[in-house]
C-alpha positions in Angstrom: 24.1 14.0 -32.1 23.8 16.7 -29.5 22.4 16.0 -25.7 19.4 17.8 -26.5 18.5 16.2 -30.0 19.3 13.0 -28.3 16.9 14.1 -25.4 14.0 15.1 -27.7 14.4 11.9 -29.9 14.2 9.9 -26.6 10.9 11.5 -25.8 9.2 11.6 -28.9 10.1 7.7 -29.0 8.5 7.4 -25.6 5.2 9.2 -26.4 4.8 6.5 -29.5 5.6 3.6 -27.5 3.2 4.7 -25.3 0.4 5.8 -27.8 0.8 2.1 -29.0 0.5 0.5 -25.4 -2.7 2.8 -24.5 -4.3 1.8 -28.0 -3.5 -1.7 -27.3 -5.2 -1.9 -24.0 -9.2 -2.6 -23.7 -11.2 -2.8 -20.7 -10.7 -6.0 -19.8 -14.1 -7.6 -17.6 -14.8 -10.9 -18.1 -18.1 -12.1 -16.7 -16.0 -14.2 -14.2 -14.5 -11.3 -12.5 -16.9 -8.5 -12.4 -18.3 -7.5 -8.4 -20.8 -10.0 -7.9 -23.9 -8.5 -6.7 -27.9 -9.7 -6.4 -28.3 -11.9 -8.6 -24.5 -13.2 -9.6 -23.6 -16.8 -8.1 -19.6 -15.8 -7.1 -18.8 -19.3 -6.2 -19.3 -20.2 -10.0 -16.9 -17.1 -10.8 -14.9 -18.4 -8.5 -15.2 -22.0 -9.9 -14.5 -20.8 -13.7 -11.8 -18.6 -12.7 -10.3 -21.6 -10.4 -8.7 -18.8 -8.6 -10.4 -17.3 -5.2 -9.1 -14.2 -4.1 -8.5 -13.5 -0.4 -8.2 -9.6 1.1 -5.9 -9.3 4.0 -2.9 -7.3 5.9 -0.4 -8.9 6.8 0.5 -6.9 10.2 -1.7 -8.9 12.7 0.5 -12.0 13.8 -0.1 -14.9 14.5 -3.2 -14.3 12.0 -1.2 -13.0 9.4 2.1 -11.9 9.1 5.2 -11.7 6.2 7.5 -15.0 6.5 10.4 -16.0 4.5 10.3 -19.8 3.7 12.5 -21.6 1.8 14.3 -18.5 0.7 11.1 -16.6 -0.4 8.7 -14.1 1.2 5.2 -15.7 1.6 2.2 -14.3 3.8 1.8 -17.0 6.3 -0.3 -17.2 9.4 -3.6 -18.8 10.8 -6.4 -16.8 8.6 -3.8 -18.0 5.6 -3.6 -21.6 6.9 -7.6 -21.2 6.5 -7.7 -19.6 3.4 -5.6 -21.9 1.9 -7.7 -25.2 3.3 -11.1 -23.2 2.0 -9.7 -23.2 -1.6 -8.7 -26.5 -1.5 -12.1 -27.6 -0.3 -13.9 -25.9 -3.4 -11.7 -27.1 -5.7 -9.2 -23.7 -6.7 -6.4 -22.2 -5.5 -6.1 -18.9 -3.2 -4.3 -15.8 -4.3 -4.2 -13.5 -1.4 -3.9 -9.8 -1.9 -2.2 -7.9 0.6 -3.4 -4.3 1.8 -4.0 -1.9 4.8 -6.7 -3.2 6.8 -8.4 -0.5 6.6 -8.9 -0.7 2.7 -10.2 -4.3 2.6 -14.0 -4.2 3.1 -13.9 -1.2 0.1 -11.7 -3.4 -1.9 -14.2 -6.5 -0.8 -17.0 -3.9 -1.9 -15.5 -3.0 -5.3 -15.0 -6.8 -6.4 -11.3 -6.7 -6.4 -11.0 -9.5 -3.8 -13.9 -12.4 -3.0 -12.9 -12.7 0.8 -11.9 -11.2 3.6 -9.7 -13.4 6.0 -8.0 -10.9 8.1 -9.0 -11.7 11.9 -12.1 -9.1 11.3 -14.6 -9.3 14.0 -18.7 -9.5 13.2 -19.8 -5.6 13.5 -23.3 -4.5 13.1 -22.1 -1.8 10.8 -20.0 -4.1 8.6 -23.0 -6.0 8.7 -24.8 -3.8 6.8 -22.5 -4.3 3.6 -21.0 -7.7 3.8 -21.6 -10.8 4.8 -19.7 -13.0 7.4 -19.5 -16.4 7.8 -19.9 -18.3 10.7 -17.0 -17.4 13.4 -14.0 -19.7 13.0 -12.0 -18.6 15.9 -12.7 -17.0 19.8 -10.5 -14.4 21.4 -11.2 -12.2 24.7 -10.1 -8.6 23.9 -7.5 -7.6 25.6 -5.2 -5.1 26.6 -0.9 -4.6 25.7 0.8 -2.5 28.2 3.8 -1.8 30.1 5.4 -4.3 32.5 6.1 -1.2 34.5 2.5 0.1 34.7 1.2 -3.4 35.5 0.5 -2.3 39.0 -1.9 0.8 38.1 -3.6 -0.3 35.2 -6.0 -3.8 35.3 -8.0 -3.3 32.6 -10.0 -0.7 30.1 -11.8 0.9 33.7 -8.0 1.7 34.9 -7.3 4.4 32.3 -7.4 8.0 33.3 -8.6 10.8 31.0 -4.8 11.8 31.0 -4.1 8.5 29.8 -3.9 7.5 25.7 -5.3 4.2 24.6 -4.1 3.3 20.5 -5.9 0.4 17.8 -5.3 -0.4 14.7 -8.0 2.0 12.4 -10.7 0.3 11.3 -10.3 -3.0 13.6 -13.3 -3.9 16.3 -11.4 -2.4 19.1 -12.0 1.8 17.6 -15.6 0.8 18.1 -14.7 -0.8 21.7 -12.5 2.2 22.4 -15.0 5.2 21.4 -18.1 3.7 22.7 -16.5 2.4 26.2 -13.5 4.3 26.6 -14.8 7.6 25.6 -13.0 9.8 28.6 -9.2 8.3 27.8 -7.2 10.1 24.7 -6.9 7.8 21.8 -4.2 6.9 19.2 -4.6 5.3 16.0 -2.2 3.9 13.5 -3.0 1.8 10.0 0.0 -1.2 11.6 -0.2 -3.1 15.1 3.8 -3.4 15.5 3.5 0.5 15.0 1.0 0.9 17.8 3.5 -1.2 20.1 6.3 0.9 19.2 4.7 3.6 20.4 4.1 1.6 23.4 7.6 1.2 24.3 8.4 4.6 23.4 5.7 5.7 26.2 3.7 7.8 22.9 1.0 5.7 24.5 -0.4 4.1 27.6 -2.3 0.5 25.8 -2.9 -1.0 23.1 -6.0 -2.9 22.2 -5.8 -6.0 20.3 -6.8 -9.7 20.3 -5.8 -11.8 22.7 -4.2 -14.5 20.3 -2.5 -11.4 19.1 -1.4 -9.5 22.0 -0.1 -12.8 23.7 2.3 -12.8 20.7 3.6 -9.5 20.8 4.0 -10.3 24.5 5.8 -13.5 24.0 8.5 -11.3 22.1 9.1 -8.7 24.1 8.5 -10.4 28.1 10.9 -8.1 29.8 8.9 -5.2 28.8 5.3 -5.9 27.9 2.2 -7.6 29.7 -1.2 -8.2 28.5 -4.3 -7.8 30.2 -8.1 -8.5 29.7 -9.8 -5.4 28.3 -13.3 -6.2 30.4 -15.5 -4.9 27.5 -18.6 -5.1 27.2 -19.4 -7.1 23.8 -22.8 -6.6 21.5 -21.5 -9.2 19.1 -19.5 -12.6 20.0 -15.6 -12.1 20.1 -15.2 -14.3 17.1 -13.3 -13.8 13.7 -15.4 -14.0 10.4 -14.6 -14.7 6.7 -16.3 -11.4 5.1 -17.7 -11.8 1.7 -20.0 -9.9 -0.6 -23.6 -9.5 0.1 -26.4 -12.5 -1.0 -24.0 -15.0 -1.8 -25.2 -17.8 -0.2 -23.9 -20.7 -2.1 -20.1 -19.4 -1.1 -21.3 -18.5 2.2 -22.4 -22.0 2.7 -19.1 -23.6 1.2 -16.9 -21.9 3.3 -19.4 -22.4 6.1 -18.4 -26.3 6.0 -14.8 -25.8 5.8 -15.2 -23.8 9.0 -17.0 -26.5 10.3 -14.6 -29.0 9.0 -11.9 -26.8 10.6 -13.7 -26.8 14.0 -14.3 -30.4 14.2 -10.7 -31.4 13.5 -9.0 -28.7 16.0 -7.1 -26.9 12.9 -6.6 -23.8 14.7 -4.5 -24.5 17.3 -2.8 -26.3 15.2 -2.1 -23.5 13.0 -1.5 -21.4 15.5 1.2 -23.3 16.9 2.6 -23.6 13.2 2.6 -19.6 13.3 3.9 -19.0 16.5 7.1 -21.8 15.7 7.8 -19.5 12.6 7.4 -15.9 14.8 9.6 -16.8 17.5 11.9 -20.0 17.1 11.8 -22.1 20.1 15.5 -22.6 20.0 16.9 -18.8 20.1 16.4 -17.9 23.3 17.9 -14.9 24.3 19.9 -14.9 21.0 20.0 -11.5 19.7 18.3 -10.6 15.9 20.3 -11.1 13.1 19.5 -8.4 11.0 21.6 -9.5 7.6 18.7 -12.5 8.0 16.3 -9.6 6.9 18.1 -8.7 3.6 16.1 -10.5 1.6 13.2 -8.1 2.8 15.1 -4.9 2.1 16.8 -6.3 -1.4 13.0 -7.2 -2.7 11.6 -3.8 -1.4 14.2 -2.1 -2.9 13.6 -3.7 -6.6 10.1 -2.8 -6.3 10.6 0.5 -5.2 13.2 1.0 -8.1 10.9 -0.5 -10.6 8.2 1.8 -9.6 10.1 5.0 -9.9 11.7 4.3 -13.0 8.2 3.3 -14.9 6.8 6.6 -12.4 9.5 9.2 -13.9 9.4 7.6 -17.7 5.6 7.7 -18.0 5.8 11.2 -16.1 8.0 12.9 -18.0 6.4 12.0 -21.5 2.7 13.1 -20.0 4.0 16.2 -18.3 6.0 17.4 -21.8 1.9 16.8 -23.2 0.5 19.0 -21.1 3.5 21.6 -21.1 3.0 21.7 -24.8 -1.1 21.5 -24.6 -1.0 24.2 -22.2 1.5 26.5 -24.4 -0.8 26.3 -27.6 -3.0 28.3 -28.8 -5.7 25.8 -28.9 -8.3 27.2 -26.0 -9.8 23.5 -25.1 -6.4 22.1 -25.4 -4.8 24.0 -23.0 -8.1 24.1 -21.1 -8.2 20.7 -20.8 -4.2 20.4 -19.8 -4.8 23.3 -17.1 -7.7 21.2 -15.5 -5.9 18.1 -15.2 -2.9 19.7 -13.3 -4.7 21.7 -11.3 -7.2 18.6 -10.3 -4.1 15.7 -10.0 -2.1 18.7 -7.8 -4.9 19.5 -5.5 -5.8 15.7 -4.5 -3.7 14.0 -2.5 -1.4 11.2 -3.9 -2.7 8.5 -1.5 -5.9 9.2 -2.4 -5.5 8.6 -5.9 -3.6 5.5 -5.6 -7.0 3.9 -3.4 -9.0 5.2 -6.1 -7.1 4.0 -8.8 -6.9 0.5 -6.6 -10.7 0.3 -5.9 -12.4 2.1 -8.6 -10.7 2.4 -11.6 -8.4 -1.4 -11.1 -11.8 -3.4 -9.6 -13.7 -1.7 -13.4 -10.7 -2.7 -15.6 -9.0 -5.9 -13.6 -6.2 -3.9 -13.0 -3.5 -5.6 -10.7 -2.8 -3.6 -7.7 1.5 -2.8 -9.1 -0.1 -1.2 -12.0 -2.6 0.6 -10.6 -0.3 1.8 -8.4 2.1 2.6 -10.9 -0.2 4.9 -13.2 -1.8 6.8 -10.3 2.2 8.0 -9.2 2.6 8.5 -12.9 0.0 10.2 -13.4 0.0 12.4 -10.5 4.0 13.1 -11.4 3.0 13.8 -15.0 1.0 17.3 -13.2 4.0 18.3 -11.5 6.6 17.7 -14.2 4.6 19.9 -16.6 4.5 22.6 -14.6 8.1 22.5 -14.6 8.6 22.0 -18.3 6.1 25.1 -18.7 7.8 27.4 -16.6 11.0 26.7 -17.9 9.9 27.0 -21.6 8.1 30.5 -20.4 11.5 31.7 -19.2 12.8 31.5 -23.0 12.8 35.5 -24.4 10.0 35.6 -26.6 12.5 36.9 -28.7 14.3 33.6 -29.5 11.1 32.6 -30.5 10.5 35.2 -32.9 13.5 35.5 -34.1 13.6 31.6 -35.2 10.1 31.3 -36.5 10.9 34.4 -38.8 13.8 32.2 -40.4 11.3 29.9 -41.4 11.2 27.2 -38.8 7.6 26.4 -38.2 6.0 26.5 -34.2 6.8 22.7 -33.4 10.3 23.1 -34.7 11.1 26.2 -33.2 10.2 24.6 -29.9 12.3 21.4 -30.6 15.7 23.1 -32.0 15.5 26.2 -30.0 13.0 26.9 -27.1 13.3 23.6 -25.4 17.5 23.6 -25.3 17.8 27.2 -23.9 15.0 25.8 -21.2 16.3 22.4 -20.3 19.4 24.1 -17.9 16.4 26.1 -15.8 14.1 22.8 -15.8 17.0 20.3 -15.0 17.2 21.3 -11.4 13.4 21.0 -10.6 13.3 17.9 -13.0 15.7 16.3 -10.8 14.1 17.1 -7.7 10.8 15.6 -9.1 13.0 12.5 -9.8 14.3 12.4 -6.2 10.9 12.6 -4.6 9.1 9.8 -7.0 11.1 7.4 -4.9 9.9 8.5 -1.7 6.6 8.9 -2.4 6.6 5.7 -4.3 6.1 4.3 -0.3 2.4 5.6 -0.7 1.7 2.2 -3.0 1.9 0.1 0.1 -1.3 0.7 1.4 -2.3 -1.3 -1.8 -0.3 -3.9 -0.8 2.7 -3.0 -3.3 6.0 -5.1 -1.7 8.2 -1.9 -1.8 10.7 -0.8 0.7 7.8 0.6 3.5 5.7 -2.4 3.2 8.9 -4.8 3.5 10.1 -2.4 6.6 6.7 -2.9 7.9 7.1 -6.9 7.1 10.1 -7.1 9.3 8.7 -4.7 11.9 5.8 -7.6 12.5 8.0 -10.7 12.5 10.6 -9.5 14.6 8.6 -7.6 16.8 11.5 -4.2 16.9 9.5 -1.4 15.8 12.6 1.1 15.6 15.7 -0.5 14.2 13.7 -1.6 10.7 13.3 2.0 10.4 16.7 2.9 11.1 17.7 0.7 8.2 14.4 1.5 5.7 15.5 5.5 6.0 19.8 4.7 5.6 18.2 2.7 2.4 16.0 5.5 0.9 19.2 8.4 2.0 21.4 5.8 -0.5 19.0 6.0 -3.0 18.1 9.2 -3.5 22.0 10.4 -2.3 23.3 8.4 -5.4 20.4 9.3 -7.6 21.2 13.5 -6.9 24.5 13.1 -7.7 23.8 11.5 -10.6 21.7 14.4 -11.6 24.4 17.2 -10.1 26.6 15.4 -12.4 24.6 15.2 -15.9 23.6 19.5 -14.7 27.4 20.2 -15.0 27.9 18.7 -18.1 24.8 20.7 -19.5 25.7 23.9 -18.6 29.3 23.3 -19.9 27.9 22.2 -23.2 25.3 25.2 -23.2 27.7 28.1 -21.5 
């Protein structure tokens, strides 16, 4: 059997597989598990599902961070070590979902998680669509600078309008910094260890934070860093909530007494003692960073980034050969409705579609955050790879075309046996280049959470405090990957055009 017969046999076998799959799947929205709104008692959901699910990012250590414990990565931290006793308390266990903190309060909003436990302060703002419990933990906010600049700068009054000041998006300080510190230049990034990076690298002049937190990011780095109270001026408390949806009182008042319980039995500084032991081990020292103790990280990313393209550049290819096909017929609302899709998918961004995927269309459906993330790259690839299939089919003489359907062969055979193998040497080298970039964009997932290589760079980043060496090794990793993937292409291109010269 010839490589393109084998190729076409391949894809038909595809498109019925996944017929079957989509045909096979029905919205599935069990009572349990829809948004609880006015009216809906969650902590019965949560009761019935035995399952309470926790929003939070795991870049904010000692709060919450990316550990590896007994040889597997877990999400560890203080706001864990209180999710985990609020489960307990009512009974269930607590699956935490891991995201950009900046997507939690939508995601808390679109009834994909029950809870926020993410060191998120009480805003008036957030007030408006969540509720908060009462605050579980007190922290001055404060100020991460330079050792060197420790003489000029005191707190948030020292800055100078030449001066740049960087949070984390989304966090209490941007409020802090654009209400009080509205006449310094401002920074701000989706990660904390990316903020203090920037720090080091003099991008930036401060970085606001937590006190709990900064002291931590301080304790790492002592020779270089220093902390200092920020001096704001605070409408709200400095404590740290548990967010939850709107009128649900009976959860509010559960987790109410385990905060209470907490409180009373002095958890937190426990916990906090418990994270900072597993940050920084009391025993190293000066000892320098073992980074072949991070390969676990790296390996795991690298499976999930894999996993992601390959399902990414399967699905894609069979959709994008659809809409080449749609958008080659005859059929007006057929190609219509192909020409729409592209052009729609093409002119959103990808990130974009992966949050609404996440929120919307995953929170509707119960869609786990890998697959939602793995049909919105699909489904945005799909656009791109049938404009590539199109093109390359439209560069076929019309009179191959004409030439075969006048020895009989009907349209879809005539497109099978000889438009489609004249065209596959012109759409191999843009095919491949699609292929190449599915695995780098495939980093846009992890601000859903998705453990791929960015989000396990970003993992190490926050446990080992180095904001530039993880990077070093995340882009060597991705070069490999996409290195051994062209030439893996260039390869199977050679063979082609010998076959087809």
């Amino acid at each position: 059997m010839s490589v393109m017969k084998r190729l076409t046999a391949g894809l038909i076998t595809l498109f019925m597989m996944l017929s079957i799959l989509l045909a096979g799947v029905q919205p599935v929205v069990h009572a349990e598990e829809t948004q609880a709104g006015e009216g809906s008692n969650l902590l019965e959901q949560v009761k019935a599902r035995g399952e309470i699910r926790i929003g939070v990012s795991p870049d904010y250590p000692p709060f919450e961070f990316i550990a590896m414990k007994n040889g597997k990565q877990t999400v560890s931290g203080v706001d864990i070590s209180l999710g985990n006793k609020i489960a307990k308390d009512l009974g269930v266990k607590a699956t935490f979902v891991t995201m950009e903190f900046s997507s939690l309060l939508s995601s808390l909003e679109a009834g994909n998680i029950d809870a926020i436990i993410s060191g998120m302060a009480r805003t008036e703002e957030r007030a408006k669509s969540v509720d908060f419990s009462t605050g579980y933990q007190e922290d001055e906010q404060a100020i991460i600078i330079r050792k060197s600049d420790a003489d000029k700068i005191k707190d948030k009054n020292s800055f100078t309008p030449d001066m740049t000041v960087g949070y984390q998006q989304g966090a209490l300080q941007e409020t802090l910094a654009k209400e009080q510190m509205a006449n310094v230049k401002q920074h701000t990034m989706q990660q904390i260890p990316d903020l203090i990076s920037a720090l080091q690298t003099k991008q930036i002049d401060g970085v606001l934070v937590d006190s709990s937190v900064g002291g931590s990011h301080v304790k790492a780095h002592p020779e270089s860093l220093e902390m200092v109270i920020g001096k704001f001026k605070m409408t709200d408390d400095n404590a740290k909530y548990v967010a939850i949806p709107k009128n649900q009182p009976a959860l509010q008042a559960a987790i109410n007494q385990s905060i209470a319980e907490v409180k009373e039995q002095g958890l937190i500084d426990q916990w906090m003692d418990e994270a900072y032991d597993l940050l920084i081990k009391k025993d190293e020292g000066e000892k320098k960073i073992n980074w072949l103790d991070y390969t676990p990280y790296y390996w795991n990313g690298v499976k999930m980034t894999l996993l992601i393209s390959f399902v990414s550049v399967v699905c894609g290819l069979v959709l994008g050969s659809i809409l080449a096909v749609m958008r080659l017929t005859d059929n007006i609302v057929l190609s219509g409705l192909a020409m729409a899709y592209v052009e729609f998918v093409r002119g959103t961004p990808l990130m974009i579609q992966v949050l609404f995927m996440f929120l919307g269309i995953g929170g509707l459906f119960n869609v786990s955050p890998l697959v939602a993330g793995m049909i919105a790259v699909s489904l945005n690839s799909g656009a791109y790879v049938c404009e590539v299939i199109r093109g390359g089919l439209q560069a076929v003489d019309k009179g191959q075309s004409e030439a075969a359907r006048s020895l009989g062969l009907s349209r879809l055979k005539t497109l099978r046996l000889v438009i489609f193998p004249q065209s596959l040497r012109s759409i191999w080298p843009a095919l491949g280049n699609e292929f190449v970039t599915l695995i780098k964009e495939s980093s846009i997932v992890s601000t859903i959470g998705i453990a791929e290589l960015t989000f396990q760079t970003r993992a190490v980043t926050s446990i080992t405090y180095q904001g530039i060496i993880p990077l070093v090794i995340s882009m060597v990793i991705y070069f490999i990957l996409t290195f051994s993937l062209t030439r893996g292409l260039n390869a199977f291109e050679k063979r082609l055009n010998a076959k087809y010269a």
